[in-house]
N, C-alpha and C positions, 0 to 999 in steps of 0.2 A: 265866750268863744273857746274851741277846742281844737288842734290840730289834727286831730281822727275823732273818728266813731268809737274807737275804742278807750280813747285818752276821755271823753265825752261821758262815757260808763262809770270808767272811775274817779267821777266827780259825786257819785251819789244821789243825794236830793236836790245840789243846785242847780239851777236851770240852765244848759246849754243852749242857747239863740240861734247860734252858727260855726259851721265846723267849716275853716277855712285851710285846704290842706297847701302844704307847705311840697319843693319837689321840684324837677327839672320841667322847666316848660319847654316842650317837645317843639312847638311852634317858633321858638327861637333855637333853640340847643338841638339841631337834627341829628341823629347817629349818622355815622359815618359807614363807609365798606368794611370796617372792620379790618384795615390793614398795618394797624396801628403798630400789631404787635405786643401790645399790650392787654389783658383786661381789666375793670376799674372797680373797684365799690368804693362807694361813696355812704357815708350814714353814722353811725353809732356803737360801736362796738359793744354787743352784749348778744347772749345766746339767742335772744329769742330773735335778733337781725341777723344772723347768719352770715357774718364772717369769716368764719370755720369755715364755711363751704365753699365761699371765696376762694378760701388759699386751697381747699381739697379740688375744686375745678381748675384752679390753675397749674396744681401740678399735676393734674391729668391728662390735661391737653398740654403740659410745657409751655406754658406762656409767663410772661414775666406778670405777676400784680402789683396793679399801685391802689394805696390804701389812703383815702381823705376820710376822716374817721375821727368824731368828738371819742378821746383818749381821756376824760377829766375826774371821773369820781373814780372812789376803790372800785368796785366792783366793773365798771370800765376796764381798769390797770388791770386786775385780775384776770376776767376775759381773754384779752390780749395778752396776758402773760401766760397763760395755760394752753389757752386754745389756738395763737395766731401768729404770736414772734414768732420768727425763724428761728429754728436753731443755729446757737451759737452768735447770735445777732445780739447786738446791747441798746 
C-alpha cells in the first residue's frame, strides 16, 4: 500500500495493491465562512508542499498563519529555516 500515486512510483518493481490516501475528510471537517481570521496549512514542510507560498499569501492578504507541519528531519529544519521562520522568530 502507498499513500499517493506518486509515493506508489517510487516504489519501483514492487507491487502496489492500493493507494489509500491519507487527508481531511471534508464530510466531517466542513470549512467554515472563512471568518476565522486566520489561514492554515497543514502538511509537511519541504519545497515541493509549498509552505513558502503559505506564508507569501499570507502576507498578501495580511492574515495571520498558523502552521501544523511535520518539522522532523534536516532537510524539513532547513526548509523552514530558509524558507518560512519569521524573521527574527526562534
Amino acid at each position: 500500500m502507498a499513500i499517493s500515486r506518486s509515493r506508489a512510483r517510487g516504489f519501483g518493481d514492487i507491487l502496489v495493491t492500493a493507494v489509500i490516501r491519507h487527508g481531511i475528510d471534508l464530510e466531517i471537517h466542513k470549512p467554515g465562512p472563512g471568518t476565522g481570521g486566520y489561514l492554515l496549512f497543514t502538511g509537511q514542510v519541504s519545497a515541493d508542499k509549498g509552505a513558502h507560498h503559505a506564508v507569501q499569501v499570507a502576507r498578501q492578504a495580511g492574515w495571520q498563519l498558523v502552521i501544523s507541519a511535520k518539522i522532523r528531519e534536516p532537510a524539513e529544519r532547513a526548509c523552514f529555516d530558509q524558507q518560512v521562520r519569521p524573521p527574527g522568530w526562534n
